[in-house]
N, C-alpha and C positions, 0 to 999 in steps of 0.2 A: 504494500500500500504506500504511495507517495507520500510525504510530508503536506503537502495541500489536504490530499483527504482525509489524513488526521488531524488537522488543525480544524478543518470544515465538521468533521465530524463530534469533535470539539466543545467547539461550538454550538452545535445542535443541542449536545447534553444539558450545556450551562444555560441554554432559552430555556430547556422545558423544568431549570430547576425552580425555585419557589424564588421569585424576585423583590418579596419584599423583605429578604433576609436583611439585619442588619451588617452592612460592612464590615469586616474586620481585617487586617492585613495578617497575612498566612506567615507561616514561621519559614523564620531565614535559613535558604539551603546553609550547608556545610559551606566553609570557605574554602574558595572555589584553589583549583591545584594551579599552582605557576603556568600559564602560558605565554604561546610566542607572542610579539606583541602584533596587534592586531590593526586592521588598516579600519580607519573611520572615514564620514562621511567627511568633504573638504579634502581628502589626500590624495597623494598618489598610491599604486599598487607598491611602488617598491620605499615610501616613505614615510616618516613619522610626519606630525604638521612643524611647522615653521613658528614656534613658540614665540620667541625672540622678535619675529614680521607682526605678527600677532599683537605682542603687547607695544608695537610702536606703531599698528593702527588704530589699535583704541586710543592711545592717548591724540591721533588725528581724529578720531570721532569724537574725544573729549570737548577738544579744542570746539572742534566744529558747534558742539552744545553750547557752551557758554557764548560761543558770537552769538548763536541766532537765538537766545537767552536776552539777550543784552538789548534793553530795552522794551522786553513783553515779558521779564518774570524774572524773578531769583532764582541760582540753579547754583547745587552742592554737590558732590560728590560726596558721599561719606560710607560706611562700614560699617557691618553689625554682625553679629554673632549669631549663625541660627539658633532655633531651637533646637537641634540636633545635637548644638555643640559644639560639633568639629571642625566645623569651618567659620571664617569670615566674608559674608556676602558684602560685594562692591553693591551701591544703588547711586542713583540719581533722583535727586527733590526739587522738587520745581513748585514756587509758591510765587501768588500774588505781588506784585510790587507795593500795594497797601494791605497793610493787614487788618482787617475788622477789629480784632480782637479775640479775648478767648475763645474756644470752642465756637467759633463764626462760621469756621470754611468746612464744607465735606470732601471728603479727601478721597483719592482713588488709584489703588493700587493695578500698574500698568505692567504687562506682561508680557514681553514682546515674545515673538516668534523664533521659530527654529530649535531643534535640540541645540545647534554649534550656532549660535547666534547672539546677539544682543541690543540694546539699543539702538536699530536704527537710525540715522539722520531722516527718513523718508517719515518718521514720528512726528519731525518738527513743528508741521503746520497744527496738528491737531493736537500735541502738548499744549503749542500755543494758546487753542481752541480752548482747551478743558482752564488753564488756569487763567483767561479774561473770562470766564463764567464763573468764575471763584472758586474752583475747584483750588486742593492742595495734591500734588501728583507728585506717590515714589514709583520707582522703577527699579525692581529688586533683577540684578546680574546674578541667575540662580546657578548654582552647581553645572558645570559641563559648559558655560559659555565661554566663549571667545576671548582670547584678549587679557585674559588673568594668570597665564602659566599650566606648565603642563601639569601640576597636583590638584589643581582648579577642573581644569578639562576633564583632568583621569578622575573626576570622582562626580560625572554624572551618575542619576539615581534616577532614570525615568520613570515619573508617575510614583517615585518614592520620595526621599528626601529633598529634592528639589520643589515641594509641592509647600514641606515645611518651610523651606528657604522663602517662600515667598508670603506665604502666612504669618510670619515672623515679621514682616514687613507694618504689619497690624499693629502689633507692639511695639516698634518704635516709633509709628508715628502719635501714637498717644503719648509714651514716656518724652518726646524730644520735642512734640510740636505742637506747644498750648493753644495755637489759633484753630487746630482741628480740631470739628466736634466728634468725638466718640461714637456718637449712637448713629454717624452719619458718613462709615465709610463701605464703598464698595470695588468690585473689582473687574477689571476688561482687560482681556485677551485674546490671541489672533492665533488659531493655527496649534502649532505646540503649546502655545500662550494659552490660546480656549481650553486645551484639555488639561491646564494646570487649572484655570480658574474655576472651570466645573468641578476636577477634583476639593479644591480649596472651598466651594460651597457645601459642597454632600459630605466631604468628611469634617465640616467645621459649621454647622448648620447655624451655629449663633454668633458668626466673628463678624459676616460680612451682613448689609441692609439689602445688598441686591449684587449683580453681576450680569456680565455680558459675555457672553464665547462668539466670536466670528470666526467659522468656516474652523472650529473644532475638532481635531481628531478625537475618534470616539469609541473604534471597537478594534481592540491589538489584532482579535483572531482575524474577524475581516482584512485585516490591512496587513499581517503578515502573508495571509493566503491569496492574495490580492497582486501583493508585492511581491516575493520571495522570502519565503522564512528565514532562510542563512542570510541574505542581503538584509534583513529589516533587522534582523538579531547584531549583526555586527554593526550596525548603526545607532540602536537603541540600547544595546546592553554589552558595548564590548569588554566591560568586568565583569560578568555572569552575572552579575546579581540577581537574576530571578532564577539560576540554578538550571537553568535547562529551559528546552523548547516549548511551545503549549500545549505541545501533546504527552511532555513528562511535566510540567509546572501548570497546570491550567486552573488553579486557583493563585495563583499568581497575575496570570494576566487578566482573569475577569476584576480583581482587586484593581488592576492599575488600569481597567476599561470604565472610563466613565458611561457607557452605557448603562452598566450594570448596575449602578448605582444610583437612576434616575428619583426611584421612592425616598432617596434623602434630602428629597431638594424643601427646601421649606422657606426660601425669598424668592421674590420675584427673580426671573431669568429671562434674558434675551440672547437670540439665537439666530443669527443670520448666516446662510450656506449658498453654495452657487452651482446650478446644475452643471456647467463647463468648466467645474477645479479638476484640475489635473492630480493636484495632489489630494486631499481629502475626496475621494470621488463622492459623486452624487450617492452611489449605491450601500456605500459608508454612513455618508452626513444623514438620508434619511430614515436610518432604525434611529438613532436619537431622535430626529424632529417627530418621526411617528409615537415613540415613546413619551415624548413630555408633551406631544397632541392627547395620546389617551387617558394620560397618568398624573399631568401635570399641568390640566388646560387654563385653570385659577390663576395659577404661578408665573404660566413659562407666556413669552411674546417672542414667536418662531414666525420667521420668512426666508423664502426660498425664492433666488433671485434667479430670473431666466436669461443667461446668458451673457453676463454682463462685462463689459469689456475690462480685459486684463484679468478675469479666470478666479484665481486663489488670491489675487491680491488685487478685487478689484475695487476694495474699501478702501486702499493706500498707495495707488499709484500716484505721483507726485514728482514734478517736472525736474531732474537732475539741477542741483547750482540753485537755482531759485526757491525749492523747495517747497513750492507750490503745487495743490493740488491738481487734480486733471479736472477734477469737476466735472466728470461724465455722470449723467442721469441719476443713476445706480448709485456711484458713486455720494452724491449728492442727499439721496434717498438714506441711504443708511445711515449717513452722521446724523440728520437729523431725528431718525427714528431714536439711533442710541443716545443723544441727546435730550431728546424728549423724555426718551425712559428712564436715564439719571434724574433727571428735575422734577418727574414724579415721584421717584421712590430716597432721594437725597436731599433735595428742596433744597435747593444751594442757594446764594446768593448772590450776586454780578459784584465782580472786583471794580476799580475803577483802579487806572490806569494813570 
């Protein structure tokens, strides 16, 4: 039997199991035995990544933040400690040029994309966006990103500790940022970003007031058998940590499938997918969107966009250098949806400037 048809067959078991189990995360393989080291996604076959390149383009993407900061917000860099412990997450804070005063601003924790990824510049316009609407915005650099050295990168935890890494994000900006109101933060992500922030709702049901996933990866078994299971495995897990494939760990990967998890959702949720993403396919994005259509209809504010120009990312296309948006229809369409759906469920206030 192929590895597809066990993953697929999988799969089958874990729909017809009882889905309003509550979550719990399955006990850690054995540490895993010394291997070769393993090629990830961003490399070549015959090379490790360019670490050193690496961390002297983030500090050009640093730079790059604070110019187009510089005169539409305050912008930090700072560090914090998960709650995991072991590490120190880099983030970015982007706050109002006026501040209200105490607990004034609702704040919202920003998730960018990519397993090997991190704050994009192509962010800029719509950082901007969220804090002249008074928002306070971190943006937590979780485990496995870009741009922080190779002990940083080698200690992604997909769908595991990188999920606390940004959750953790929640407590500092209570502890460090008295203009933010507590009872009025939420969170939005894009892509790998959506399937942290849906985990970050379902497994933390009282941190966050609401959240957002755009074009969310959603179901591992779908998308490894979809993808290539040894290809998606060495891209998502090249330290074993889930101990094996899904057809020896398959309580492992319904754990780290926000599908599965949909009966934990208990704040409102917005959910926008695109039938033309290459990456999340359509046939993916909608077992969730059907899910929290039957399970979650109170909660959840899900649309499906047909066909909208530039595919997987066509909420953040934005004009090289100028950093402006494309403002295609669609485009157009969905900030304001998410928009609208923050300021009903965060009730912010308009900074001035």
């Amino acid at each position: 039997m192929t590895g597809v048809a066990l993953v697929l067959l999988a799969l089958a078991a874990l729909l017809r199991a009882n889905s309003s189990a509550q979550p719990t995360a399955p006990p850690l393989p054995p540490p895993p035995q010394a291997v070769a080291t393993r090629v990830t996604e961003g490399t070549s076959d015959s090379s490790r990544p360019d670490f050193a390149r690496m961390v002297r383009e983030q500090a050009e993407t640093d730079r790059a933040w604070r110019a187009a900061s510089d005169g539409y917000m305050r912008m930090e860099k700072i560090t914090y400690r998960s709650s995991k412990g072991d590490l120190e997450i880099p983030a970015f804070v982007f706050q109002p040029l006026t501040i209200k005063g105490a607990q004034r601003h609702p704040a919202l924790v920003w998730v960018h994309e990519d397993i090997r990824g991190h704050l994009y510049e192509r962010h800029i316009p719509f950082i901007r966006e969220a804090v002249a609407r008074g928002y306070i915005v971190i943006a937590p650099e979780y485990r496995g990103s870009i741009g922080y050295g190779r002990t940083f990168y080698d200690a992604i935890d997909y769908g595991g500790a990188e999920v606390d890494d940004v959750v953790t994000a929640v407590s500092v900006l209570k502890a460090q940022y008295p203009a933010v109101d507590p009872a009025n933060i939420g969170i939005i992500g894009w892509s790998h970003g959506g399937f942290i922030a849906l985990h970050a709702v379902f497994r933390n049901p009282l941190t966050f007031r609401a959240a957002a996933a755009l074009v969310p990866v959603t179901n591992l078994f779908h998308r490894l058998a979809r993808k290539g299971v040894e290809a998606q495995r060495r891209a998502i897990d090249p330290q074993n940590r889930f101990g094996g494939g899904p057809a020896e760990r398959p309580e492992v990967y319904r754990y780290r499938s926000p599908l599965f998890q949909v009966d934990e959702l208990r704040v409102p949720l917005l959910v926008h997918v695109a039938d033309n993403d290459e990456d999340v396919n359509i046939d993916e994005a909608m077992q969730l969107v059907d899910a929290l259509r039957a399970r979650k209809p109170d909660l959840a504010d899900v649309k499906v966009y047909h066909n909208p120009v530039g595919g997987h990312l066509f909420d953040r296309r934005v004009t090289p250098g100028t950093w402006q948006p494309e403002n295609t229809p669609d485009q157009r369409d969905s900030w304001t949806r998410v928009w609208s759906f923050f300021e009903r469920q965060l009730r912010p206030t308009t900074s001035t400037r």
